[in-house]
N, C-alpha and C positions, 0 to 999 in steps of 0.2 A: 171321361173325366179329364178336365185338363191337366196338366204335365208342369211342374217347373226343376229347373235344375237348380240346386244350392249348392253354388260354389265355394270350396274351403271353407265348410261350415264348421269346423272344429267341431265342440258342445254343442255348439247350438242347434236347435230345430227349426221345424215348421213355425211355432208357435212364436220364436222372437225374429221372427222377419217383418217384412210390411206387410198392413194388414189385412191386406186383398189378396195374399199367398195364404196368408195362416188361415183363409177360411176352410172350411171343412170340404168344398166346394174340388180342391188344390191337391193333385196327388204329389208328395214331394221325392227326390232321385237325389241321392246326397254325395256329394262328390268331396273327397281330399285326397291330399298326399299322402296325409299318418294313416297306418291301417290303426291306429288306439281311439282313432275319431267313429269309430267303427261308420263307414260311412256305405254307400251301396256301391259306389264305384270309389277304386282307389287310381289316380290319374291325372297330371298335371294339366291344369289351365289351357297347356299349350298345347297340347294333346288331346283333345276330347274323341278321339280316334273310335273309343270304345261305345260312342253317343251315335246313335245315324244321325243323318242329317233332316232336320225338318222333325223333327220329333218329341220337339219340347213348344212350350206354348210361352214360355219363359226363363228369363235365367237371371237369379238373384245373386250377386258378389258383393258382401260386404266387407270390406276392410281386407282385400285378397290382393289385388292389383299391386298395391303399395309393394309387397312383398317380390315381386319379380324386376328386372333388369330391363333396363328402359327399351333395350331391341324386343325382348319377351313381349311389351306389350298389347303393340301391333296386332301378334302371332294368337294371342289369345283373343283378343275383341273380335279377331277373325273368326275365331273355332267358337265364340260363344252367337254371332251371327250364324254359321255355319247347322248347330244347331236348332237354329229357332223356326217355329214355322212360319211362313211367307206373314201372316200377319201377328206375329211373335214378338216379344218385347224385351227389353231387359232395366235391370234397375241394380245398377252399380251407385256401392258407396266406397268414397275414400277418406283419408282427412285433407283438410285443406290448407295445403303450404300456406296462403296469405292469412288466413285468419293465424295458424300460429305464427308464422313470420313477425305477427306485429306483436302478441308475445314475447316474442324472444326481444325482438328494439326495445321491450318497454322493461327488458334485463331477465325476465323468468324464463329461464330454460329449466330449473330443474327442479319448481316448486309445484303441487298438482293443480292442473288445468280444473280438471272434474275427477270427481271416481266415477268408475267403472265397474262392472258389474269381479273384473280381474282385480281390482284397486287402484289406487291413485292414478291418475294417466298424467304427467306433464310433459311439455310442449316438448321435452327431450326424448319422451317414450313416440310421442307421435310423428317425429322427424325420420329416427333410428330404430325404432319397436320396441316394444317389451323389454325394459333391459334387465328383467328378473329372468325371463324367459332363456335371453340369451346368453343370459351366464349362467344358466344352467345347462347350456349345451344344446337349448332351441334354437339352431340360427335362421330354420325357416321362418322364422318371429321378426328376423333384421327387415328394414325397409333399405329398397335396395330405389325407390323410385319418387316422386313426388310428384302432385296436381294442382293447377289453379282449374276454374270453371271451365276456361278458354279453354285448356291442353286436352280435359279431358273430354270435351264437346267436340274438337279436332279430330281427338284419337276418335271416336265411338264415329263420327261421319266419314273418316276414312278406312273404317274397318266394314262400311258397308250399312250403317242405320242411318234409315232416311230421316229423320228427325229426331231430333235430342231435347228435352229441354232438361237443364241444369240448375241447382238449386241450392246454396247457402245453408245449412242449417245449422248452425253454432259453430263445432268446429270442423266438420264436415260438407263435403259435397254431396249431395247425392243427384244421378243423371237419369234420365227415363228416357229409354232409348227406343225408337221404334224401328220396325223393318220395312215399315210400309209407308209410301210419304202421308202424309195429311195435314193440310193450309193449319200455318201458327197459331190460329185463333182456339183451333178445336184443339190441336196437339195439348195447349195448353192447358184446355179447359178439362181434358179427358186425364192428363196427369194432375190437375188438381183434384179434380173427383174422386181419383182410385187411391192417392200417393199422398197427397198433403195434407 
């Protein structure tokens, strides 16, 4: 059965990932920092020390990145390659500096973007985190980093995925990363199939 790792999944599970992990198909390995997350590994991003290598089939990071220190994330894109089997994937999402960026020019920084499933998210939540979270003494909620398309296409080819393709979706990025190269046409075609 294959394998994915779900990184800093908080709450969440299998079931609200993308939709070709949450099939039944997918055995899921849940990884955080908080042990209240009750997760299967408790383990920083940067660390997957506790993961062998080659052992996972994929690795899902949703809205996790943001949360580390722009040297940290080098260190992680490595250990989540590190990770993955030779033909293993990954699919990182963050938010995306330019969609809110032009937010913020058009003066809303602190009115809601969208709700969330947490409550209102505005473009000041998504620059900085949670600011309910972090005043309550969550500061692993603070955003310590940010992405445009380009950075994070960067980061994931230089942390060793041979193909990336990257994708817009409101106010998010999301990247579909692979380990193994394969010509644009099909990269494409294989991440719209499973992903879009």
């Amino acid at each position: 059965m294959p394998r994915f790792l779900h990184v800093g999944c908080g709450p969440h599970t299998k079931a609200n990932t993308t939709p070709v992990l949450a099939g039944q198909e997918w055995q899921e390995v849940r990884l955080d920092i908080d042990p209240a997350a009750r997760p299967d590994i408790i383990a920083s991003m940067t660390d997957l020390s506790l993961v062998a290598p080659g052992s996972m089939d994929a690795v899902y990071a949703h809205h996790t990145l943001e949360h580390l220190f722009a040297p940290e994330v080098p260190v992680a894109l490595r250990e989540f390659a590190r990770v993955l089997a030779p033909d293993g994937f990954a699919i990182i999402g963050v938010p995306d500096l330019q969609a809110v960026a032009r937010l913020v020019a058009d003066g809303n920084l602190m009115q809601p973007a969208y709700v969330a499933p947490a409550g209102p998210i505005s473009p000041h939540d998504m620059v900085y985190g949670l600011g309910s979270a972090i005043a309550e003494g969550r500061t692993y909620m603070a955003h310590r980093g940010g992405f445009t398309a380009a950075s994070l296409t960067e980061a994931l080819q230089a942390a060793g995925f041979a193909k990336v393709v990257c994708r817009q979706q409101g106010f998010n990025l999301t990247a579909y990363a692979l380990r193994q190269p394969m010509p644009d046409d099909l990269a494409i075609a294989w991440a719209r199939s499973h992903f879009i």
